[in-house]
C-alpha positions in Angstrom: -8.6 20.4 -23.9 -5.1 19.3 -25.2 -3.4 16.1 -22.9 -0.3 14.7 -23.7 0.2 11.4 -22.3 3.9 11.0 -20.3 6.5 9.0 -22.1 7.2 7.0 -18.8 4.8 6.1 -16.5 4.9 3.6 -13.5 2.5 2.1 -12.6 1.5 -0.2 -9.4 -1.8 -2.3 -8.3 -1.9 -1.3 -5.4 -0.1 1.5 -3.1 0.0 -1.0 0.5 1.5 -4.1 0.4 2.0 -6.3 3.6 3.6 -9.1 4.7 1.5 -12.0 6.9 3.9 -13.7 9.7 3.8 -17.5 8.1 5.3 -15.3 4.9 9.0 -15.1 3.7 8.2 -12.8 1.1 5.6 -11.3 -1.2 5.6 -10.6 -5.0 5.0 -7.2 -6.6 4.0 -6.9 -10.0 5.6 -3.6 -11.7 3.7 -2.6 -15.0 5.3 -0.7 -18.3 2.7 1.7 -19.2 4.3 2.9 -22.0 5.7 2.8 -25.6 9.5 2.3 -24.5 11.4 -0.3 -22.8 12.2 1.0 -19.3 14.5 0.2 -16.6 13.2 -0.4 -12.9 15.2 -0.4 -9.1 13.9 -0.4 -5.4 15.0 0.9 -2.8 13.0 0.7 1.3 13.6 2.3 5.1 11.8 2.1 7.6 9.4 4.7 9.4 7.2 5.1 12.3 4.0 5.3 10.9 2.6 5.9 7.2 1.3 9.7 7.4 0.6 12.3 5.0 3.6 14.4 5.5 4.5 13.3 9.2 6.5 10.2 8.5 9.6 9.9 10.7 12.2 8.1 9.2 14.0 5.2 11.5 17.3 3.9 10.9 18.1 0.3 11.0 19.6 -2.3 9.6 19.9 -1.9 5.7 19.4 -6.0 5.4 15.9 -5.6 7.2 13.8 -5.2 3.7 15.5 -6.6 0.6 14.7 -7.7 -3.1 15.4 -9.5 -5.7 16.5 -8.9 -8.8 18.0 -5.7 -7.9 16.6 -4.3 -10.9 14.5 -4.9 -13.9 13.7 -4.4 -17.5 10.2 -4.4 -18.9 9.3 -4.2 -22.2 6.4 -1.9 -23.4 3.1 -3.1 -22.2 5.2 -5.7 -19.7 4.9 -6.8 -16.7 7.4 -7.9 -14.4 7.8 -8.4 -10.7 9.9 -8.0 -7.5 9.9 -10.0 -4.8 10.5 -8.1 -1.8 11.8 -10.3 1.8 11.6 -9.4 5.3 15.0 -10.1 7.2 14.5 -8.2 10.1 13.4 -9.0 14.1 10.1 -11.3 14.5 7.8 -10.2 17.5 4.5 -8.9 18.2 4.8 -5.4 16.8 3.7 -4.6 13.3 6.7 -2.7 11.6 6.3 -0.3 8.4 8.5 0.6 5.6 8.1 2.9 2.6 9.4 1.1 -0.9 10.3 3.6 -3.3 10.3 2.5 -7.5 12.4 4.3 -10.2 11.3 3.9 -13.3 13.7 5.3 -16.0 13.9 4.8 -19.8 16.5 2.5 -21.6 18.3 5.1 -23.9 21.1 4.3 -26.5 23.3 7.6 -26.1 25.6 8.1 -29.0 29.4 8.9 -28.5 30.4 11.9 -28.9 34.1 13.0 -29.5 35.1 16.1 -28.1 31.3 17.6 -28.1 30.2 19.2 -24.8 26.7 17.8 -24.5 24.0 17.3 -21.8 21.7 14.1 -22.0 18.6 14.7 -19.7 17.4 11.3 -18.6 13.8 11.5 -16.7 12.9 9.4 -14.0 9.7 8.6 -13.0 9.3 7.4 -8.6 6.4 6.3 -7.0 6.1 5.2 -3.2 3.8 2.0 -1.7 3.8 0.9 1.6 5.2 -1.7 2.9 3.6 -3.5 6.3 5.2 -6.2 8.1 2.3 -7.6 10.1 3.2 -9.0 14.3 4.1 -12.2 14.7 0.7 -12.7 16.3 -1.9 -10.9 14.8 -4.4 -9.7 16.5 -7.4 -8.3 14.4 -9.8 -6.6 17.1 -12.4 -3.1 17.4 -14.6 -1.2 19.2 -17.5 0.3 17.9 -19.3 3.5 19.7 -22.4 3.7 17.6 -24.0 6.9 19.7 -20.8 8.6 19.3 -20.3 7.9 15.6 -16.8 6.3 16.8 -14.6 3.3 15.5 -11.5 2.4 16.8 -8.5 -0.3 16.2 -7.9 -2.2 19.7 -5.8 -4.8 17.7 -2.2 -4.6 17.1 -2.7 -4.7 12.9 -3.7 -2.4 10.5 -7.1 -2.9 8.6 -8.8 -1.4 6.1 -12.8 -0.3 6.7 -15.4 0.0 4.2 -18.5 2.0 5.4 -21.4 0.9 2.7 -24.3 3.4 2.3 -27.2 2.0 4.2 -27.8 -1.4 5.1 -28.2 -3.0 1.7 -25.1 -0.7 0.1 -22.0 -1.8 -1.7 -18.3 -1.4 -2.2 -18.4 0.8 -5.3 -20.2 3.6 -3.8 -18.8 3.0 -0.6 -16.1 5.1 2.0 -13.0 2.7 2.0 -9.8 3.9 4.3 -7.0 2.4 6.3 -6.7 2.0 10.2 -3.2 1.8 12.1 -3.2 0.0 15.7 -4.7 2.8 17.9 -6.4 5.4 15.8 -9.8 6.4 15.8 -12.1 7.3 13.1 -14.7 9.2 14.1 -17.9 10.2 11.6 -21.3 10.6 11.1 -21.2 7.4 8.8 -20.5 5.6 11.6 -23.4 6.8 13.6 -25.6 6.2 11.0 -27.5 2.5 9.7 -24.9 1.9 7.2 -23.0 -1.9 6.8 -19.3 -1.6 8.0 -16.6 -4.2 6.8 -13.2 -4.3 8.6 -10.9 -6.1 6.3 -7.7 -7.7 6.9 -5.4 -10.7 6.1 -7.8 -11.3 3.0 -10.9 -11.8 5.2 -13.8 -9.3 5.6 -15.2 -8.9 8.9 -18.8 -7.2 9.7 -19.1 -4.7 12.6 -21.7 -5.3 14.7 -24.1 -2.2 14.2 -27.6 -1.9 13.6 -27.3 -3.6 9.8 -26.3 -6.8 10.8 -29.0 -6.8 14.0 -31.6 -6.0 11.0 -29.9 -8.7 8.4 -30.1 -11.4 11.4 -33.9 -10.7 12.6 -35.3 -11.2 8.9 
């Protein structure tokens, strides 16, 4: 099979980024996968909820999500970052943004004198998002084992990792995201398998029938 690598490619470490309440700002790292040098800009608004097709966009103020620089150069195989503030209201309800990175190449176009030419830049986007935690975090969850249910009572997203079994582990593992609110609902949950809920760089075990077994031995 024939692949031909892309001549621009963005790339990100991660696709969620948040920002804790005792934060001004966070960093995030933008890397040049490829063989030219490449010019980089942001731009953010705001949405309801991050969704798979059903985001609702909200208008606000412009100045609530900023950055700095306003764009970038990185050289091939570099690394550079932006540092992305939060200007907008503090209270207790979490707020999400989508950030949006173009990624086009640095071209030296020759001047032409009366020549009727088309120059076809490409530009390369990719999307994270952007979560502005509450002001006072609240990290809670209720677990219905018999109905194979988990839900987020908090007011902050999480992330879950459902291990296989009791004695499991994180690379063969169901990993996934949880807004305030919103159920997940599985067989895997139902089961004997270790849960971890995950949040402000803490993980936190679910009470199930794996930790019962891990504190009995």
């Amino acid at each position: 099979m024939l692949t031909i690598k892309p001549a621009w490619s963005l790339y990100l470490n991660s696709l969620v980024f948040d920002i804790e309440p005792e934060k001004q700002f966070i960093s995030i790292p933008v890397f040049n996968d490829t063989s030219r040098t490449n010019l980089y800009s942001v731009s953010a608004y705001r949405i309801d909820k991050p969704g798979n097709g059903n985001e609702n966009r909200i208008q606000v103020d412009e100045m609530e999500v900023i950055w700095s620089p306003l764009s970038l150069t990185n050289t091939p195989g570099g690394v550079d970052s932006f540092k992305v503030f939060y200007r907008g209201p503090k209270d207790n309800n979490e707020r999400y943004y989508r950030i949006v990175f173009k990624e086009s190449a640095m071209m030296l176009i020759p001047f032409r004198k009366n020549e009727k030419a088309t120059e076809i830049v490409p530009i390369v986007t990719m999307s994270a998002i952007l979560v502005v935690r509450p002001g006072e975090t609240h990290i809670r969850y209720s677990l219905d084992a018999d109905k194979g249910s988990l839900k987020n009572t908090g007011n902050t997203f999480f992330r879950v990792i459902i291990q296989q079994g009791c004695n499991g582990d994180d690379e063969s593992s169901t990993q996934f995201h949880m807004l305030p609110g919103e159920t997940y609902q599985s067989e895997s949950v139902r089961a004997e398998n270790k849960i971890f809920i995950v949040a402000l760089g803490k993980y936190f075990a679910v009470e199930n029938g794996c930790t019962k077994a891990s504190t009995t031995k």
